[in-house]
C-alpha positions as CSV (number, residue, x, y, z in Angstrom):
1,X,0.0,0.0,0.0
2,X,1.1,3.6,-0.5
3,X,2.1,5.1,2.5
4,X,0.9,8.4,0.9
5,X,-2.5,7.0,1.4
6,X,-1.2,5.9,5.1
7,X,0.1,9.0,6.4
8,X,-3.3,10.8,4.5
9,X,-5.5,8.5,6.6
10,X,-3.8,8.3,10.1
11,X,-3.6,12.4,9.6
12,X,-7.4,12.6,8.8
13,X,-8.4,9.9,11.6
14,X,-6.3,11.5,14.2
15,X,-7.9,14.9,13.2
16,X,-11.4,13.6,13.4
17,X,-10.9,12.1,16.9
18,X,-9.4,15.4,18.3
19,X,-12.1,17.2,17.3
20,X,-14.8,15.2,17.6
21,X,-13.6,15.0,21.1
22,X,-13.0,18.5,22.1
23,X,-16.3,19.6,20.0
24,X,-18.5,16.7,22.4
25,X,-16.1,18.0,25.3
26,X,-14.8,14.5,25.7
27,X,-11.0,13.5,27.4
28,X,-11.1,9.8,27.3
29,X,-10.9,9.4,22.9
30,X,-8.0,11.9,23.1
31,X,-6.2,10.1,26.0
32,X,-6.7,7.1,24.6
33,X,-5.2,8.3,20.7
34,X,-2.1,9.6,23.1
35,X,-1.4,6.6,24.6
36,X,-1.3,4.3,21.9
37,X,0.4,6.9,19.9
38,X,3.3,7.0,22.2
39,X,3.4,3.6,22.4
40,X,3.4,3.2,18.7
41,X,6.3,5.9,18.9
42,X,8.7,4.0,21.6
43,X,8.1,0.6,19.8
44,X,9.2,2.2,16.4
45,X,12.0,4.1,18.5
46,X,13.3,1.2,20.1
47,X,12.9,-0.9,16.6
48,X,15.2,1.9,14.6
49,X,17.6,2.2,17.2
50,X,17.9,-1.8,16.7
51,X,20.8,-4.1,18.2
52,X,24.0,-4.6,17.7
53,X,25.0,-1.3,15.2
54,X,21.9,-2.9,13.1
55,X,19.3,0.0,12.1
56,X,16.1,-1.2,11.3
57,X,15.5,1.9,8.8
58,X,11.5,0.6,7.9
59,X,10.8,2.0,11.6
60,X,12.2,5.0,10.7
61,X,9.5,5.0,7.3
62,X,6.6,4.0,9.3
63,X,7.7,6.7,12.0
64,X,7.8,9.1,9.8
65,X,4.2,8.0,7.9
66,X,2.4,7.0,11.2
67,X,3.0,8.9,14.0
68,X,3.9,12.4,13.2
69,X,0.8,12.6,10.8
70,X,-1.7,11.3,13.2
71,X,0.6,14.1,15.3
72,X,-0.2,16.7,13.4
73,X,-4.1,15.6,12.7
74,X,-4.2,16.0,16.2
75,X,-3.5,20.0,16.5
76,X,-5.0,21.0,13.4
77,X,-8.4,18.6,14.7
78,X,-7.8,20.6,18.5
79,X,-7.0,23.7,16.5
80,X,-9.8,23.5,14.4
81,X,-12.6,23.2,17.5
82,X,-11.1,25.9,19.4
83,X,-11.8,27.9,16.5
84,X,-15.2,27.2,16.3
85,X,-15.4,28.2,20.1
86,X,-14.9,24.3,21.4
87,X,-11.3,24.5,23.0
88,X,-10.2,21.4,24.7
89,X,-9.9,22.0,28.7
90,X,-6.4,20.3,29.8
91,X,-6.8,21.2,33.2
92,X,-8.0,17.5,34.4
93,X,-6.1,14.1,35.3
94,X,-7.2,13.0,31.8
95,X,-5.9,16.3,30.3
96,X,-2.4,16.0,32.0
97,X,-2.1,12.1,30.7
98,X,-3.4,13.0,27.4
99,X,-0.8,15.8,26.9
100,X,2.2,13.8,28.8
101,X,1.4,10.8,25.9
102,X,1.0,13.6,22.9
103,X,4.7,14.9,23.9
104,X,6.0,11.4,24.6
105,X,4.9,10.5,20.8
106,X,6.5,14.0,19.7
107,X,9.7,13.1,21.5
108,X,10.1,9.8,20.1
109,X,9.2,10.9,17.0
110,X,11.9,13.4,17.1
111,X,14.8,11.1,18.1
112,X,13.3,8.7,15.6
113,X,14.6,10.7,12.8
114,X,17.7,12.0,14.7
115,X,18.8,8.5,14.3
């Protein structure tokens, strides 16, 4: 499959999620999309940093065709709602978790390609 058509559908998912859940003023889809985001980013760190001197360089692909669009889905879908007067309230236990996991994927995402 093309990972045009990947990165296009993780990017739009991601982005419906974020703002269905900030416009129905939900936390647990968007904690949820963090978590296995970041978990999705660690396993495709620890894959590209590999064993032994060996790279495994189609983590670094699926990294980069995965995670940092459903990343970005994510702002413009939060961006998007508060626009339209539906901002997302972080302020809660589910707020915190949610944003710890969205940096967590960002972070991993970011040594990902410093590889």
């Amino acid at each position: 499959m093309n990972p045009w058509i990947i990165a296009g559908l993780c990017l739009t998912g991601a982005g419906f999620i974020a703002w269905g859940a900030a416009r129905l003023h939900l936390r647990w889809p968007l904690l949820i999309l963090s978590v296995l985001l970041a978990a999705i980013a660690l396993q495709l760190f620890f894959a590209a940093r590999g064993q032994g001197g060996f790279h495994d360089l189609a983590a670094i692909v699926a990294q980069t065709f995965t995670v940092i669009p459903a990343l970005l889905g994510i702002v413009t879908g939060l961006a998007l709602a508060a626009i339209r007067g539906h901002p997302l309230h972080w302020r809660s236990r589910a707020g915190g978790l949610a944003a710890l996991g969205l940096l967590t994927a960002a972070g991993t995402a970011a040594a990902t390609l410093l590889i």
